[in-house]
C-alpha positions in Angstrom: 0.0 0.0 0.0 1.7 2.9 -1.0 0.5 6.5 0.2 1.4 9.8 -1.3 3.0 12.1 1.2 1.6 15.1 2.1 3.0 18.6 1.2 4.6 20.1 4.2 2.4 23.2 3.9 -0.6 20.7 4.0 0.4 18.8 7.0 1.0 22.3 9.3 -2.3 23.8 7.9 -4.3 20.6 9.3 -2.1 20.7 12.4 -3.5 24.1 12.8 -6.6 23.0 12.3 -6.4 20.1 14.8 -6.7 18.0 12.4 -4.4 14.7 11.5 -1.4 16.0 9.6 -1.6 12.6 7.6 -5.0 12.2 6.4 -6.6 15.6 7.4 -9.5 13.8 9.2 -10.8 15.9 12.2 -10.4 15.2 14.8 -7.9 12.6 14.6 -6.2 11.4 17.2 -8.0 14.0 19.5 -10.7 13.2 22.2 -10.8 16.4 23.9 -9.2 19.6 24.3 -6.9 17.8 27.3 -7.3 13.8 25.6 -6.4 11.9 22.7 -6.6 8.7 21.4 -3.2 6.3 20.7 -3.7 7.2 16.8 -5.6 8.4 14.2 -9.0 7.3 13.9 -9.2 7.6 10.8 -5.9 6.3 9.1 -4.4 4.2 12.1 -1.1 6.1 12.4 0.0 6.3 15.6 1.4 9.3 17.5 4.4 7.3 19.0 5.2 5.1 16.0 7.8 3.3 18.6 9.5 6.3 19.3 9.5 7.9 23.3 9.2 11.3 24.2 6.5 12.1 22.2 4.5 14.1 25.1 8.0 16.0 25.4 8.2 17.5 21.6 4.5 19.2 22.4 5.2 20.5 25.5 8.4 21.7 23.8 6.5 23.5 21.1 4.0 24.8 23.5 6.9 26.8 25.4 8.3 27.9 22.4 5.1 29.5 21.1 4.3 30.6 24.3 7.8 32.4 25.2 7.3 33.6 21.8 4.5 35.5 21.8 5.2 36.6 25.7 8.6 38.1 24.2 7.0 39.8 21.2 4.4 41.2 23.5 6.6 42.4 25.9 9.0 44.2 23.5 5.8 45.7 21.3 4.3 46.9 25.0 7.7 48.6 26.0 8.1 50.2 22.3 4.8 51.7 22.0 4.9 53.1 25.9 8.1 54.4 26.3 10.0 55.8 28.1 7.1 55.6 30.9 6.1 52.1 30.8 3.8 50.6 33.0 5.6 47.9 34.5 3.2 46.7 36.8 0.6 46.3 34.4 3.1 44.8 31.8 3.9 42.1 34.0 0.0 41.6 35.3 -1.1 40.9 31.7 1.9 38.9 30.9 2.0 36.9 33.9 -1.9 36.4 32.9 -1.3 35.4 29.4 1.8 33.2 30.5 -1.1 30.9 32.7 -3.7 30.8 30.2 -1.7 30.7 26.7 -0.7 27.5 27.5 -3.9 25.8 28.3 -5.4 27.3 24.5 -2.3 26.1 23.1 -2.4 22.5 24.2 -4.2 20.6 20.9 -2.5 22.6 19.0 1.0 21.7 20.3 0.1 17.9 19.6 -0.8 18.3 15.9 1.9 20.7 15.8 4.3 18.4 16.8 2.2 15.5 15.0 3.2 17.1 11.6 6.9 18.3 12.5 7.4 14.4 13.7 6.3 13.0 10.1 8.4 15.8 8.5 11.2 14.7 10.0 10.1 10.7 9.7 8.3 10.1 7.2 6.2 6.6 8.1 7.0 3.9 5.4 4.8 2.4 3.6 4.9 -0.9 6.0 4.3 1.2 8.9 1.1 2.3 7.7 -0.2 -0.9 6.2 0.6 -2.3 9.8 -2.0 1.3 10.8 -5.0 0.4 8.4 -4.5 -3.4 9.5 -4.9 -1.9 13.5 -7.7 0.6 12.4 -9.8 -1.8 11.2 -10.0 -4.1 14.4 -11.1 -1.5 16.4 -14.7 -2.2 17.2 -17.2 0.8 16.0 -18.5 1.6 19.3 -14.7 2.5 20.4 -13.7 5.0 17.4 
């Protein structure tokens, strides 16, 4: 069974959309905004494909975003008040958007890191024969 790659601007634009990076089906591998399943629902790929710290590359992209925009907000803040900037309030809001950000950003850092994973592995075609054959022995009341 041989599948045809997606383009890498397809697989981030589903990621965004909490989609599966793979197969674009929505919503994937997600249950929840906090749960997921083990893989895809839809094409069987899993999100570990054998490989450990998968939990770790999401968190890692959540704090990157989240630093990210937290930097780029602070530095805007301070350019457009100074020289009398509010520091109290800076931090407030900051400190504010540093607690929720990463709750929002949570799916997203998943499929995120879903897509960035099959950039940089690409699963063969056994891997996902062995993903349709595992997809289709899940009972229907399960999926």
């Amino acid at each position: 069974m041989s599948v045809t790659r997606p383009t890498v601007p397809l697989m981030f634009r589903r990621a965004l959309l909490l989609q599966c990076a793979w197969c674009g089906d929505r919503p994937g591998f997600r249950r929840g905004w906090f749960r997921r399943y083990d893989s895809c629902q839809h094409c069987g790929l899993s999100v570990q494909r054998g490989h450990d710290g998968f939990e770790l590359g999401a968190a890692t992209i959540n704090v990157m975003i989240m630093l990210a925009t937290l930097v780029v907000a602070g530095g805007v803040s301070v350019v457009i008040t100074y020289p009398d900037v509010a520091v109290t309030p800076l931090m407030l809001v900051l400190g504010v958007v540093a607690l929720v950000l990463p709750v929002v950003l949570y799916p997203f850092s998943y499929t995120i890191w879903f897509a960035t994973e099959l950039l940089m592995d690409p699963p063969s075609d056994e891997w996902l024969a062995r993903a349709v054959e595992t997809i289709s022995q899940i009972p229907a009341s399960n999926a």
